[in-house]
N, C-alpha and C positions, 0 to 999 in steps of 0.2 A: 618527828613532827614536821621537819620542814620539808621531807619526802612527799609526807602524805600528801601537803600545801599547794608542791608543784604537780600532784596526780591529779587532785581538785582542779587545776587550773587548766590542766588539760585535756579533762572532759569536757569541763564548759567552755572551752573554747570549740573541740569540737561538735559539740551539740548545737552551739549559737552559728558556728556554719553553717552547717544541716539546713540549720533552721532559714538563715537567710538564704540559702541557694532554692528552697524550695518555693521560695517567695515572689522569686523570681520570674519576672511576663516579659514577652518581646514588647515590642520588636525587634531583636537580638541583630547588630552590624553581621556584615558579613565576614570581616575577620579573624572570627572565633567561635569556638564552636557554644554553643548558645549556655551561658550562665544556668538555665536550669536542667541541667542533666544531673544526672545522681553516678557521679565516677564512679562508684562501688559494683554497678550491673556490666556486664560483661554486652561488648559491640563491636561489633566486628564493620568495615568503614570499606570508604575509598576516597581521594581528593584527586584532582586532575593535574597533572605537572606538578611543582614545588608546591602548589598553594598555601604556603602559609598558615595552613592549618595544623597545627600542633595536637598527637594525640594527647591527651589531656592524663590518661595514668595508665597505667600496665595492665588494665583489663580491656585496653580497647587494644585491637590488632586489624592492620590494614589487609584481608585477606580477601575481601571483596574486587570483582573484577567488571566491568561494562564488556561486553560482547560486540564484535559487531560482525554482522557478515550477512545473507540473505536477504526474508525479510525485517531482522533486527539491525540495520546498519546505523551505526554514530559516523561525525567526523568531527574533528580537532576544529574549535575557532576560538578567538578571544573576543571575549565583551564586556562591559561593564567592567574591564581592566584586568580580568583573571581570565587564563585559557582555562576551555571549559567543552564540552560534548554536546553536540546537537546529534538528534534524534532524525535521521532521514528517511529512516523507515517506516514500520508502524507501528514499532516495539521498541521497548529500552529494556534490553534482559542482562540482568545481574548473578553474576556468580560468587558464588561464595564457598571459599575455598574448606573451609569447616562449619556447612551447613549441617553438621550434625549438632551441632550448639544448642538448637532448636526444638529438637525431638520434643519435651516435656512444656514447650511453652506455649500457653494456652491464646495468646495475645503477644503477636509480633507488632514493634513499633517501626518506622521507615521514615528516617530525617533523610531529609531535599535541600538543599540549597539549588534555588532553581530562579532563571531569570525571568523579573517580570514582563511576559506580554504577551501576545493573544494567544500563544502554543497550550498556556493554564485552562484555558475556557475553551466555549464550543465555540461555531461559526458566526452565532450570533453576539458573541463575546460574552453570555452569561457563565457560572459556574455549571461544572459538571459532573459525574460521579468519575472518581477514579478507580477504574479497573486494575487488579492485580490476578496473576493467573497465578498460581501454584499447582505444586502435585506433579506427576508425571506418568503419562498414558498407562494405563488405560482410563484412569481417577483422577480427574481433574477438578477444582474448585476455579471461583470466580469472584474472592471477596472485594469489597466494596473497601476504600481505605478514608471516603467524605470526597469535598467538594472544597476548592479553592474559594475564597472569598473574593470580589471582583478589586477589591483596594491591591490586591498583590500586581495589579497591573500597572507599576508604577516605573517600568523602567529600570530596575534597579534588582540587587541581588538578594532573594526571600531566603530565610529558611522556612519550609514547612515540614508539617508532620502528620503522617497518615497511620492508621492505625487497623490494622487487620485481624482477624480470630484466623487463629491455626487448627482448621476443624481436624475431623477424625473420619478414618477412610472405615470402610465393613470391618478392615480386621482390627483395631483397634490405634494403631498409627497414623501420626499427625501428617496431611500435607508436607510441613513445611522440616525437615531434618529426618527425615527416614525417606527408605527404599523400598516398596511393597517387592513381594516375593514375584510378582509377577508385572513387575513394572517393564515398559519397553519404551525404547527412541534413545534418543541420546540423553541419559536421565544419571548421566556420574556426577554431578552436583545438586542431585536430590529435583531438579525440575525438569523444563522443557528444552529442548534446542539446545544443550549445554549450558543453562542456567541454573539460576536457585530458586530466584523470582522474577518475573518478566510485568514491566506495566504495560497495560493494554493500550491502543491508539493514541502513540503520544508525540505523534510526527509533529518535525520542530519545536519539540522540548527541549532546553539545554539545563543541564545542571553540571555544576561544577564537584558536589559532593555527596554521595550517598551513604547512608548508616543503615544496621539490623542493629535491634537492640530489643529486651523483653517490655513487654509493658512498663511504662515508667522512666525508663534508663533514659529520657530526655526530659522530663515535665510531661504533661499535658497536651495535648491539642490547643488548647486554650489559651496555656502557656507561650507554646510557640508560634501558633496564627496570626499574627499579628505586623501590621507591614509599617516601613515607611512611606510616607505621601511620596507623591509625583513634585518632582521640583517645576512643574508648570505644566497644565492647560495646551494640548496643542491643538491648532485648526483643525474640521475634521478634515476626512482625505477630499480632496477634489471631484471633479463629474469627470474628466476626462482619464481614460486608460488605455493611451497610444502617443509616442512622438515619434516619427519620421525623417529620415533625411534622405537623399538623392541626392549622391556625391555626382554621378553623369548627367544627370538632368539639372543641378546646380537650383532645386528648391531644397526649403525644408520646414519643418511643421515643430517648434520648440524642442531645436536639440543640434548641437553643432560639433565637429571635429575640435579638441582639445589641442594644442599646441602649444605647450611649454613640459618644464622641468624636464625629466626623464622620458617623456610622450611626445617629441619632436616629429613631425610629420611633414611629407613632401607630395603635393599634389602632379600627377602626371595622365596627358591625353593621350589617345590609342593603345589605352590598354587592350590585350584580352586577343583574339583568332581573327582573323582579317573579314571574317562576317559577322563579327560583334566587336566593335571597338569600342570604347567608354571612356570617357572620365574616372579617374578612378583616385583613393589617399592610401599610401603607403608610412608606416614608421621609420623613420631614418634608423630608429635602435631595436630595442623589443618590443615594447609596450604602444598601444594605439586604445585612446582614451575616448568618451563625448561626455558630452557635457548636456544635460536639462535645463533649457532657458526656463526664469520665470517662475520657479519650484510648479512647473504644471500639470508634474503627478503626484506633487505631494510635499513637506516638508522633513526634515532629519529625522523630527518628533513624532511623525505617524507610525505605526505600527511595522514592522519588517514585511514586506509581502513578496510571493513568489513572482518573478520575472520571464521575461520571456523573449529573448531577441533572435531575431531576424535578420541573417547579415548575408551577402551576395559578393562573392570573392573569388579570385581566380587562380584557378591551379597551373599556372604556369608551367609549361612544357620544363622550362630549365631545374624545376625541383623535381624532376624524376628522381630518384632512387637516394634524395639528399636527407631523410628523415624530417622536412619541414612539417610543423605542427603548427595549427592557428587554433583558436579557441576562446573564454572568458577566462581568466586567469585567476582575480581578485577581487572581492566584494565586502562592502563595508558591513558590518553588523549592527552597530550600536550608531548615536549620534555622538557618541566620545572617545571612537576613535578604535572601533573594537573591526578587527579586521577577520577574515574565513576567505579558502582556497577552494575553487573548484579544483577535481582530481582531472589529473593531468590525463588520466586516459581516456577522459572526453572529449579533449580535443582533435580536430578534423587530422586527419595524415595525410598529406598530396601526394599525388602521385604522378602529378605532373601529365594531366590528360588534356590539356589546354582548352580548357571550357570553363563556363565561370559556373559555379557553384552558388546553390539558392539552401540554405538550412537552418537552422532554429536550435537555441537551447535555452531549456530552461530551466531559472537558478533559484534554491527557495528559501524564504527568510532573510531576504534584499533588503539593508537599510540604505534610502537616498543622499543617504551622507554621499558616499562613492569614496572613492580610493585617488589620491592628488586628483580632486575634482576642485578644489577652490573653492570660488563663492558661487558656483553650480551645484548641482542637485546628480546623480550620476545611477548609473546601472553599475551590470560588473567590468568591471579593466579588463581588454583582450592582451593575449601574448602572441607574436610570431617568433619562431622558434625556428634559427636556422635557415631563415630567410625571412625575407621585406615580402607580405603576402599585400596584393592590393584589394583595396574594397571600392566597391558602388556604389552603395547603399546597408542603409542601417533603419532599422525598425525596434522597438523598442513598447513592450505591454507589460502594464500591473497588471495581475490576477487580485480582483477584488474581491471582497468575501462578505459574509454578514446580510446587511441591509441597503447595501448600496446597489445603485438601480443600476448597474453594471457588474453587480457579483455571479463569480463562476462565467464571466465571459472571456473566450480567447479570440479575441480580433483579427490574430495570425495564425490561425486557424488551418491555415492553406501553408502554413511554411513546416517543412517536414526535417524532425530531428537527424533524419537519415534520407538525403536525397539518393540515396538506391533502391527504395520504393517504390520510385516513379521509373526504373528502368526494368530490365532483367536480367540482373545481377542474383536475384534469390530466387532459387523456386518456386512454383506456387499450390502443390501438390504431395502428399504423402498417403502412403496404404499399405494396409495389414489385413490381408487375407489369412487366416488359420485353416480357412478349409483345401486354402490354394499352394499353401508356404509361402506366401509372398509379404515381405519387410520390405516396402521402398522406401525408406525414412520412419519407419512408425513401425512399434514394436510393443508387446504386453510390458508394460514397465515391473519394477522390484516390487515382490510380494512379500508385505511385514508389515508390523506395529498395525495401525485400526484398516490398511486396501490388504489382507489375506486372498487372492484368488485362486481358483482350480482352474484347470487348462481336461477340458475332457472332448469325447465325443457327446454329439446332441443333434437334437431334430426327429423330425417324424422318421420310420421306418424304411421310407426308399429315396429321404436324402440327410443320413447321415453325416457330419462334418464334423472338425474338428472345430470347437470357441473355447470360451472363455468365460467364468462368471461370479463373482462374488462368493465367497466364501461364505460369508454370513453367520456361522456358527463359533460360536463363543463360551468360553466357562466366565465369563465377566457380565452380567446384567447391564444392559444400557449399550454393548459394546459389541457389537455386531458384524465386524466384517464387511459393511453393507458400500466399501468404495471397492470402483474398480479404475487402476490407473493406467497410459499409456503413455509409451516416451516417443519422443522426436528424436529422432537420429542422424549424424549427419550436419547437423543444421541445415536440412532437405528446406524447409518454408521461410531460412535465414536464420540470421542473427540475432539473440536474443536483447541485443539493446534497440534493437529498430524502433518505430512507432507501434504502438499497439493495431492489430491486424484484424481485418472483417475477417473472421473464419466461417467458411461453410462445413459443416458436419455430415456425413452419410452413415449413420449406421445400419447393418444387416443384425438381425433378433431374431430369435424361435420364438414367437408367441403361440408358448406351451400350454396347453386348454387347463392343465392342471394348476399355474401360476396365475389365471383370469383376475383381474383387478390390480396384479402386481404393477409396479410403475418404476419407470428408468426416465433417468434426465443426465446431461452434463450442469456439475450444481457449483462447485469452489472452482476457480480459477484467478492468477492476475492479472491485474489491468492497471492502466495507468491516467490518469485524470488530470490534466493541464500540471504536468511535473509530477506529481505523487502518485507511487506505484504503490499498489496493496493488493486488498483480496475483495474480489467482485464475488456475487451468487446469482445463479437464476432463478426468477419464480420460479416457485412449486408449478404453478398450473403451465408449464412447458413441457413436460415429464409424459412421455408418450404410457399410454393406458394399453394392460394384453388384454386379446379380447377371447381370446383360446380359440385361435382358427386351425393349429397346428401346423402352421407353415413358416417360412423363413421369411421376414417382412423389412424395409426398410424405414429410418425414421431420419429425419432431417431436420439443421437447428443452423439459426445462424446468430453469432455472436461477433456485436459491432466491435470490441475494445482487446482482443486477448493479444496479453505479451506472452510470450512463449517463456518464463522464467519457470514453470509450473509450481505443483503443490503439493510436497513430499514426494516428487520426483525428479528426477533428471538425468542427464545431464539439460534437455528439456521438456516438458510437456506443455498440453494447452488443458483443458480442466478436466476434472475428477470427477467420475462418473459415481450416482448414489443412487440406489436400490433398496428394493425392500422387499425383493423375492430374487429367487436364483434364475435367473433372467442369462440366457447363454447369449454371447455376441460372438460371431463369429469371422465377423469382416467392421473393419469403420474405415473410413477414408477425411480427408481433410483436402479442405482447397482452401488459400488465401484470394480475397478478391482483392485486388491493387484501388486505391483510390485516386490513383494519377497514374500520367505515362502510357504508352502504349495498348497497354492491357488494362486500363482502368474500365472496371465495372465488367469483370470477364468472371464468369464464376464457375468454374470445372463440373461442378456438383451439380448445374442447372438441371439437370434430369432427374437428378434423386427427392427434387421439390415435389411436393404433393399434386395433382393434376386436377387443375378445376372440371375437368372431365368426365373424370373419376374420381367422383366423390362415393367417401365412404360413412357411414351414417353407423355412429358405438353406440352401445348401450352395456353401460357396466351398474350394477350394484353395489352401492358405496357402502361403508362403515355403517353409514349411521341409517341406516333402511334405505335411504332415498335412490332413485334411478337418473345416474347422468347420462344425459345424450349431449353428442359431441361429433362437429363436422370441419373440414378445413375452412379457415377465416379466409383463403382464400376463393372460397366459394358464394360469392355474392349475388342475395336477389332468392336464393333457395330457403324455402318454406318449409316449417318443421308440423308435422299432421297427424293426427290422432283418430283413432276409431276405436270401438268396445269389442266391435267383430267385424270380422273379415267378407269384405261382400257389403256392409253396410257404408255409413256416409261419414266420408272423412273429413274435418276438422281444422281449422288451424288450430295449432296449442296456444293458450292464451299466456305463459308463463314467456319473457322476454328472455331471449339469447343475449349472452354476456359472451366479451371478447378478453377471453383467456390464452396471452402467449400468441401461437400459432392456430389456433381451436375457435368455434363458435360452442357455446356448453348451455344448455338447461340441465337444471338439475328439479325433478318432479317427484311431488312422494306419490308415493303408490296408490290405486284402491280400484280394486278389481282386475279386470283381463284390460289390457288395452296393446294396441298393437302402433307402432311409428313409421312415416314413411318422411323422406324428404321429397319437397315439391319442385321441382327444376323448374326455375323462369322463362 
């Protein structure tokens, strides 16, 4: 009897827990993992450093990994008192070491402990969908996991929870814990790029802890959404986003040289080559600090923003060969004290050329707290390494965002992350001839996973060559072959961390009468955008149109922004070529045009631009019935003219030219005979 008593007693005890845990709503502290989980479902985790967080029972196992490398890079900061992962690329891709877990679960859950502030929302600071990528090439999904509520922007540490369907590929296996039979890339943890699951665009995200669990295994949505307030109300951000100083010319515009603690500085005259001497502030230690008068970009409380300075320093003949490094060193994160490191191999290497040096870097998710900034407001803390480097001048920009009547402007604009842009230090030229053998820096890059190309002969009958051309054919629907990619070799056009580069394009094409209508453009490539580097596209209507003349034609493109990091190639490329017919190329060449320095606004390729001259007037047959006609935008003042028959009275066409790309285009539906002339001014 008194067996049964104490069996009694310890059912309802655990039933009356059950019951209370599931009762349970945030908004759950950050130092535990949130009261409404159901310990019984199996979850597999990650937390950053020691954090404190205690797995909760024997079905949870820390096998979950953050990635970083490419375009998925994290780095290590502390904020809001816990170190914690920022997101600097454009991905945060999760691996999971027994993503087979998954295979049968119809409904994957995804707990965040993530900090609150603008990285949750879009630009405008409202909610936005969050993207989760799953699957792996050739079968990929795109589910939706909900939207941040705008209350999470409080400063402080959320947990949220996002909630995904694990749909079903043709053959009957889930996205998310299988391997199709015909899966490609690097797909050994069940997804992309060496992940399990990857969140889409989520530069300067930081979270400290991530979960996989099935439906349930945390509460709710509902349950967990739920934030704490904002401990105060901050001003909004200010109008100005510039402060200045002129250590040689002794003005300055809110913002001054720091002198104390560990940031001791000594001002000295004639600095610098006997035809530029200056004023100039040197560190008597490591570190050289300034200081924002007047909080007059902003106070601790506004939002983290990307930075941008501007510093003029000289390479001192004496650090030849001494390994001196100058750079940003240290940046506040939080207004409580949360600190993050620029990596070290951003910063400048002298080489002891005795000239003073003009360069720019840019730092992102800067809070004005600053680093022993006092009762200032600060950027990031500079290091000199192995010597006392002197400076001139210091320039200093928010990058604003949102609605502010100075968002997305960079005011230093003109100061270049890599002042060897402006000289010729880098090439400015690369070519691949197939029909010639000739690799000067540029070469057919690796053929696999969705760029398959054929390397054949092609061209009309008396000038055979050898090119190049999309594979295109697939046992996969949707899955097509239809990239072609090329590498940089050498680092012939530079460095892949330079500025993003004006690239000129020359391509040579068969426009083969039996591919008429087919279309080729250069479409994905990277770029980089006041600090954030991701993936750029070109319109569709840049995409040169075959007209079936059966000759070998050139096409020409120019792209303002390409960093050479490329797009499932490398060791570099510039962007990926996309088609929709077997389109041969049998030559492309590439020019950088320099935006400074000697050769600024030199363009190699100038001849391979279309000739207002020789204007050439298309006429393709679209998809959808209608007839495009299309002539260089470069040809201005020319008249587009119509007749029913030849011999009779020509027309102006009354339908208006639109300016597509490089192109002037009407597109006109049919009805009857009519024949097109262009009218020369």
């Amino acid at each position: 009897m008194k067996t049964r008593r104490i069996l009694f007693l310890s059912i309802l005890t655990a039933f009356c827990t059950s019951w209370v845990v599931g009762a349970q709503t945030g908004p759950y502290p950050p130092t535990a993992w949130p009261a409404s989980r159901d310990a019984a479902k199996t979850v597999h985790y990650f937390v950053v450093g020691d954090g404190g967080l205690e797995a909760p029972s024997g079905t949870w196992t820390p096998t979950l990994n953050p990635l970083s490398g490419g375009d998925q890079v994290t780095e290590d900061v502390t904020i809001g008192g816990f170190p914690a992962k920022k997101v600097t690329g454009n991905y945060l891709n999760v691996a999971d070491d027994e993503f087979q877990a998954w295979a049968e679960v119809e409904f994957l859950d995804i707990l965040v402990q993530a900090y609150g502030d603008g990285a949750l929302f879009n630009a405008q600071g409202a909610p936005r969908d969050f993207t989760f990528l799953t699957g792996v090439l050739p079968e990929l999904a795109f589910p939706s996991g909900g939207q941040v509520p705008v209350e999470a922007r409080n400063r402080k540490w959320n947990w949220i929870l996002f909630r995904i369907p694990n749909g079903l590929r043709a053959d009957g296996t889930r996205f998310i814990g299988s391997i199709p039979a015909n899966g490609q890339g690097a797909s050994g943890k069940g997804g992309v790029n060496g992940g399990t699951i990857r969140f889409e665009g989520v530069r300067n995200l930081i979270v400290r802890a991530v979960a996989f669990g099935p439906e349930g295994a945390f509460g709710t949505p509902d349950d967990i959404n739920q934030f704490f307030p904002v401990d105060a109300i901050c001003d909004p951000e200010p109008a100005g986003n510039l402060v200045t100083l002129d250590v040689n010319a002794q003005t300055a515009s809110h913002v001054e040289v720091l002198n104390d603690q560990d940031q001791t500085v000594t001002f000295e005259t004639n600095v610098g080559p006997a035809q530029d001497r200056r004023r100039a502030v040197r560190p008597v230690g490591t570190f050289l600090n300034f200081g924002i008068t007047d909080t007059f970009l902003g106070k601790p409380c506004n939002d983290p923003r990307t930075v941008k300075v501007c510093v003029e320093f000289y390479d001192d003949p004496a650090f030849a060969g001494m390994e001196v490094r100058f750079g940003p060193e240290a940046y506040a994160t939080d207004d409580q004290g949360g600190i993050a490191f620029v990596p070290a191999s951003k910063r400048h290497v002298m080489q002891g050329t005795g000239q003073w040096i003009r360069r720019s870097w840019f730092v992102p998710a800067l809070n004005l707290k600053g680093v022993n900034a006092g009762a200032y407001t600060a950027g990031p803390r500079f290091i000199s390494e192995n010597g006392a480097v002197a400076v001139s001048s210091f320039k200093l920009a928010v990058i604003r965002t949102g609605v502010h009547p100075l968002a997305n402007q960079d005011p230093l604009a003109d100061c270049f992350q890599d002042p060897a842009v402006c000289t010729e230090a880098y090439g400015s030229f690369a070519e691949l001839d197939l029909g010639k053998d000739i690799r000067n820096g540029l070469d057919v890059g690796s053929s696999g996973g969705d760029q398959e190309m054929v390397v054949d002969l092609a061209g009309p009958e008396n000038d055979r060559r050898q090119a190049v051309r999309a594979a295109l054919d697939s046992g996969t629907p949707g899955f097509g072959h239809q990239f072609l990619n090329f590498a940089i070799t050498g680092e012939a056009l530079g460095p892949t961390s330079q500025d993003p580069a004006r690239l000129a394009i020359c391509l040579t094409y068969y426009d083969d009468p039996e591919l008429t209508g087919s279309t080729l453009r250069p479409e994905v490539y990277q770029s980089e955008s006041l600090g954030a580097e991701g993936l750029a596209f070109t319109p569709g209507n840049v995409a040169i149109v075959l007209e079936g003349t059966g000759t070998w034609r050139d096409a020409y493109w120019e792209i303002p922004d390409m960093k050479f990091t490329g797009v499932n190639q490398g060791p570099q490329a510039a962007a990926r070529f996309v088609t929709n017919g077997k389109i041969f190329i049998t030559r492309l060449r590439y020019a950088v045009i320099r935006p400074c320095g000697a050769n600024a606004g030199r363009n190699l390729l100038e001849g391979c631009k279309p000739k207002v001259t020789d204007v050439t007037l298309s006429v393709v047959r679209t998809a959808d019935g209608r007839v495009r006609l299309a002539w260089p935008a470069a040809a201005e003042g020319y008249v587009l003219q119509s007749t029913p028959a030849l011999g009779g009275t020509w027309e102006a066409v009354s339908d208006a030219a639109a300016a597509e790309g490089e192109q002037w285009v009407v597109s006109v539906a049919p009805s009857g005979t009519r024949f097109y002339r262009l009218q020369r001014p």
